[in-house]
N, C-alpha and C positions, 0 to 999 in steps of 0.2 A: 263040426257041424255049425253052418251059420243060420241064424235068425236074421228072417226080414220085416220090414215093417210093413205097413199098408200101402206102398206103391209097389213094392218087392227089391226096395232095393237092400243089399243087407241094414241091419241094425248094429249098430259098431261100438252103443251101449250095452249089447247081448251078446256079443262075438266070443267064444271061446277063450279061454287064457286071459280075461281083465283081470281077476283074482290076481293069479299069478304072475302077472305082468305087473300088478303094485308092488307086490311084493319083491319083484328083482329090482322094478326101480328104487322104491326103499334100500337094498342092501347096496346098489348102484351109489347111492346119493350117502350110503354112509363111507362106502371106501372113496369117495369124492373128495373128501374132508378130514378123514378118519388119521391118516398120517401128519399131515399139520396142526390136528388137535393132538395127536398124542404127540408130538414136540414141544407145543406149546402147553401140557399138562403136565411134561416133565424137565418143565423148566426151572424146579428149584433143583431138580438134580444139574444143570447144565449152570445155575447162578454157583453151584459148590462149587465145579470143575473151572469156572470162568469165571470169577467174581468181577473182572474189571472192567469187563469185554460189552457189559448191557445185553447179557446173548435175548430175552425179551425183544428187544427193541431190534439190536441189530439181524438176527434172525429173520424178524418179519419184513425189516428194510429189504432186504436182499429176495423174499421170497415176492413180495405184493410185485415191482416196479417190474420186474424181470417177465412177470406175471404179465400185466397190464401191455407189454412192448408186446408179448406172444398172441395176446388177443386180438390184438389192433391187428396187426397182419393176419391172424385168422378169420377177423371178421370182414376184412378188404376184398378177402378170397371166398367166403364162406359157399360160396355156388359153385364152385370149382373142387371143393374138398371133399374127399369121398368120407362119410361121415364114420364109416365101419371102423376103418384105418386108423381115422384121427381119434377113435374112442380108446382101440388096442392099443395105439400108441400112450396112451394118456395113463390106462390103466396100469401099463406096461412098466411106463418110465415110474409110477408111484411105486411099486415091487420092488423095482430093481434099487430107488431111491432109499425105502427104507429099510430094505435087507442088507443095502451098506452102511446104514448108521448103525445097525443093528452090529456088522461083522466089524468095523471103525473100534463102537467099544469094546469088542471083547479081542480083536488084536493088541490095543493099547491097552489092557487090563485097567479101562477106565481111570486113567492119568489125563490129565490139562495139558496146557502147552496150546502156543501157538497153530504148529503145525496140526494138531489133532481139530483145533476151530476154525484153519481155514477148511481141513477137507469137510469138518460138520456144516460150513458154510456154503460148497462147492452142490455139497448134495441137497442142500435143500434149495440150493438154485433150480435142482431137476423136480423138484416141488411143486415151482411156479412154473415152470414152463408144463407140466402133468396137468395141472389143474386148468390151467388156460383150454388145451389139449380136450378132457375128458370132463369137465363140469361144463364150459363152454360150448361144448358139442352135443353132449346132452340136451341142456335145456334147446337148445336148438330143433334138435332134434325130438324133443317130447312136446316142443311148443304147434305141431301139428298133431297132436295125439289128444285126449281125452284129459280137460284139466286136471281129473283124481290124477293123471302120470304123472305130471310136474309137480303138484301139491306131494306125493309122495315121494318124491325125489326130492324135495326140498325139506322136509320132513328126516329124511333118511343123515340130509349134510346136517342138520339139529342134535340127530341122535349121534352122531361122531361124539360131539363134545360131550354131552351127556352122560353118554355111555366113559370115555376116558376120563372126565373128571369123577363120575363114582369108582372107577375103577381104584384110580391116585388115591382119592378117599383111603380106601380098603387098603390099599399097599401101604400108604403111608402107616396107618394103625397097626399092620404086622410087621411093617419092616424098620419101622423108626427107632427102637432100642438095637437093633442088629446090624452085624460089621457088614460098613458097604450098603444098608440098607437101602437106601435114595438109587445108587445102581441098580441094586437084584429088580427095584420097584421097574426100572427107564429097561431093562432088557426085556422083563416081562411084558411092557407094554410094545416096543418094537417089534416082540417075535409075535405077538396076537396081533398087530395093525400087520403085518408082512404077511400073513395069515389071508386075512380078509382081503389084502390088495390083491393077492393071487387068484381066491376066490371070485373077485369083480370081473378079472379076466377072464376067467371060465365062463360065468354066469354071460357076460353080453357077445363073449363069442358065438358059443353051441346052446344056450338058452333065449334068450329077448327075442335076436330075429326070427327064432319060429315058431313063435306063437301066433296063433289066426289074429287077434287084433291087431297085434302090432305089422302083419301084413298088411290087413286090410288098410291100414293109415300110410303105410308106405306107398301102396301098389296105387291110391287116388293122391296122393303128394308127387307121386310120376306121370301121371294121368296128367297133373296141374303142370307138367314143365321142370318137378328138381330131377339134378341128377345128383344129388348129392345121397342116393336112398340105394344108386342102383346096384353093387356090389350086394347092399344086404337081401336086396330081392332076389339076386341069383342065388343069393345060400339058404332064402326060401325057398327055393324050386323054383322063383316066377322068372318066364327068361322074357315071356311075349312083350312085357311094357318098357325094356330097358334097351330094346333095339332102337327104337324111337330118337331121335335126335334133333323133335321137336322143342323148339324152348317158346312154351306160350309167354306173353307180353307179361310183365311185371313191375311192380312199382320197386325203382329203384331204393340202393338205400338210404340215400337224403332223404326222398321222399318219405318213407316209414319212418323214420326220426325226427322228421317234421311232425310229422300226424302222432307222434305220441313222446316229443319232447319232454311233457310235462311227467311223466311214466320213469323216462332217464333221467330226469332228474331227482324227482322221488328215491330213486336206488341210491342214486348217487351219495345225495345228502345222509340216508338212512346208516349204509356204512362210513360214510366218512366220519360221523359222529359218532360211530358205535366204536369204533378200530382209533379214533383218538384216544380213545379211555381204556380199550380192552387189546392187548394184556399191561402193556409196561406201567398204565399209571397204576393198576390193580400191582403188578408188583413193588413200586418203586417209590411210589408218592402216596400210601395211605397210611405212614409212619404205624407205628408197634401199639399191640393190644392185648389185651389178655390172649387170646387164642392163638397170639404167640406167630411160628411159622407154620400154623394151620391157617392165618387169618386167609392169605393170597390163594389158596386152594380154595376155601371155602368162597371165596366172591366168586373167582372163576365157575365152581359148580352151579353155582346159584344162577348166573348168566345162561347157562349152559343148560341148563333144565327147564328155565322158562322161557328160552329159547325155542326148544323143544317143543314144549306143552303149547305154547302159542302156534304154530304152525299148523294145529289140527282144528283151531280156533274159527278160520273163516270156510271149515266143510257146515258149518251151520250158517246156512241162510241170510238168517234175519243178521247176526253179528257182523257180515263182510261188509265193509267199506266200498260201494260200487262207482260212488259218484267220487267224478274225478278230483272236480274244489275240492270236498270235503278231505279224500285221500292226500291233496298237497296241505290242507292247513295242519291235518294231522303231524303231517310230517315236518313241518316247521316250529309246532310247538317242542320238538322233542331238543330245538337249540337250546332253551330252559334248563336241560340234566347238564350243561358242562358249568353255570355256576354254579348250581346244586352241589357238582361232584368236589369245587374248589373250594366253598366254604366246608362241606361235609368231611374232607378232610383234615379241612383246620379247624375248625372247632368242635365236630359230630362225632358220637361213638359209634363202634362198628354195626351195633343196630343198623341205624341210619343209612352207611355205607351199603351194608347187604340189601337194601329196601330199595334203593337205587339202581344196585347193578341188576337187581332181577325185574327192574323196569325196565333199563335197555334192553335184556335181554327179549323181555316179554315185547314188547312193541317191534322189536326186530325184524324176531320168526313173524309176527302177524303181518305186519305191513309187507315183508316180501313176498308173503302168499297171494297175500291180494293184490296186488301192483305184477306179480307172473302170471297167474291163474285169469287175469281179466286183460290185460296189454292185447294177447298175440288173437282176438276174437276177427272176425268179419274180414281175414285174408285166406288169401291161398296157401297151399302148402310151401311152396316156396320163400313167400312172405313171411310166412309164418317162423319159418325156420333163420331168416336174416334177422326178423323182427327179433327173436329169441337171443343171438349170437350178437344184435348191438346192445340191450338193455343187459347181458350179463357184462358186456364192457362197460357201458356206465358202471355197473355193482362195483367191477373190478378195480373201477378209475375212481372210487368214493374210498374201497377199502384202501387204496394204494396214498391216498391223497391223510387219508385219516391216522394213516401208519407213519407218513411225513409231519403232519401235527402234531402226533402224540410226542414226540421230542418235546415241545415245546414248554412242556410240566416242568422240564428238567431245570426252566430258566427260574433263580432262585435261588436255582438246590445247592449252588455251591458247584456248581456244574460249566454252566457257561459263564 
């Protein structure tokens, strides 16, 4: 049943299925992320198996850049890419990625070796190219819909971490006296993340596209010119608007990257600086503490939770960042936390350290809700949807650039 407003045109804040449609983006937005957190959560099992290898660093070397090449060409194309496809495939290739880490270890009855870190390496290449794929398309895709979609889709890639570093928590406290404990903890988590990636796939195949809202936002994003919608309207029922092979006039994509530069760059900087510090210097450079080989868990959770909690931060009002100065000086104070992090680990107790990381964390989730939720306003549907698919390449080109950085700690260590 739809609701109309005072001219009669529907109301697409009262449309049937919004509830429900937060809610799938949410679980959307946690299998988005959910498998590269949980590798990255069970990275001190992977430091046992690998001690020499930097699997932290190297890991995420391999996954960002591979990541970042697949965007670029996705976003060159982005009008041309049937969105359904590119999301199955996305959610597809994370299934299939983690059910082979998952069968990896328990063929090699969790032994090291070379050969067992290149194929760990191989599949998490299908990582980056997934997420390019399926968060990429996404936000794209939700950047024409009702900002609660994308604030909960970005909410949902928070709770990944969240959720897998309390999990680690908990594992680690049952299984750290026990033979193989760090294992039992890394299968646990890959057959619950292979779980849910399966789940994502159900959910946006035979659920998202037929709910009445998320028609209603397709079927006037086809009206405006994409055809990037038209596969999921035929699996609504709608055939009348995808006959059309009308393409109304649109602002190129220079042009939208002109008009909100300062937007990509905000992303930009926000993970570049976050993914310089998170994970490797959290493992590798905040030397020994009492809490032992809980300390690297414990910062990561900490990241991760107020990561989290900040993301739901700018549904109030008065707290969002709108003006856009404001939103870049924001963001350039936050170059401040890398000497922070370089005296705080040379001279500062883990207090300190934990105080820190759950301010990048916090500042993270906030600024990316407000820099997505505000960007993609006063375009068309089509616009809207390009605009979406170039600022998660800036995201992508700050994590990928910050993941390149983060070596840099190393210089010192006895390393270079």
């Amino acid at each position: 049943m739809r609701v109309s407003d005072s001219n009669g045109s529907p109301n697409p804040t009262r449309l049937e299925g919004k509830i429900t449609a937060l809610v799938v983006c949410w679980v959307l937005g946690l299998g988005s992320l959910l498998a590269w957190n949980t590798l990255l959560t069970i990275g001190d099992y992977y430091y046992e198996l690998f001690p020499r290898y930097h699997p932290a660093r190297v890991l995420t070397l391999i996954y960002q850049p591979l990541g970042l090449v697949t965007m670029i060409i996705l976003t060159s194309q982005e009008a041309k890419i049937d969105t359904r496809k590119r999301n199955l495939a996305g959610y597809t290739l994370f299934f299939l990625s983690t059910f082979g880490l998952l069968l990896l270890d328990i063929g090699t009855s969790g032994k090291g070796g070379t050969g067992s870190y290149v194929a760990i390496c191989i599949l998490v290449a299908g990582y980056g190219i997934a997420d390019s794929l399926a968060s990429g398309g996404m936000v794209g895709d939700l950047s024409f819909m009702c900002p609660e979609f994308i604030q909960s889709f970005f909410a949902g890639l928070a709770a990944s971490g969240a959720l897998t570093s309390g999990l680690r928590l908990m594992t680690k406290a049952a299984f750290e006296k026990s033979h193989n404990g760090l294992r039992k903890g890394a299968i646990m988590f890959l057959a619950i993340s292979t779980l849910i990636e399966f789940l994502c796939v159900l959910l946006y195949k035979y659920v998202f596209p037929k709910l009445p809202i998320v028609k209603h936002f397709r079927s006037k994003a086809a009206l405006e010119g994409s055809k990037t919608v038209k596969t999921d309207l035929v699996v609504a029922g709608i055939h009348k608007l995808v006959d059309d092979e009308t393409q109304m006039e649109r602002l190129s994509t220079k042009q939208l990257l002109w008009q909100n530069i300062d937007y990509a760059l905000d992303l930009f900087l926000v993970y570049g600086l976050t993914f310089s510090i998170i994970p490797g210097f959290l493992y590798e450079n905040t030397g020994s503490h009492k809490l032992g080989s809980w300390y690297p868990l414990v910062l990561i959770t900490m990241y991760n939770v107020f990561n989290f909690i900040s993301r739901y931060i700018p549904l109030i009002e008065c707290l969002k960042i709108k003006n856009r100065k404001i939103l870049m000086l924001v963001v350039l104070s936050r170059l401040f936390l890398i000497p922070a992090f370089y005296f705080t680990a040379k001279y500062g107790d883990q207090g300190w350290m934990i105080m820190l990381t759950s301010l990048v964390g916090l500042t993270n989730g906030y600024l990316t809700v407000c820099v997505f939720t505000a960007a993609p306003k006063g375009y068309k549907g089509p616009e809207q949807n390009a605009l979406g698919n170039l600022l998660f390449l800036f995201l992508d080109g700050g994590l990928t650039s910050g993941v390149a950085l983060d070596w840099l700690w190393l210089i010192g260590n006895g390393i270079f």
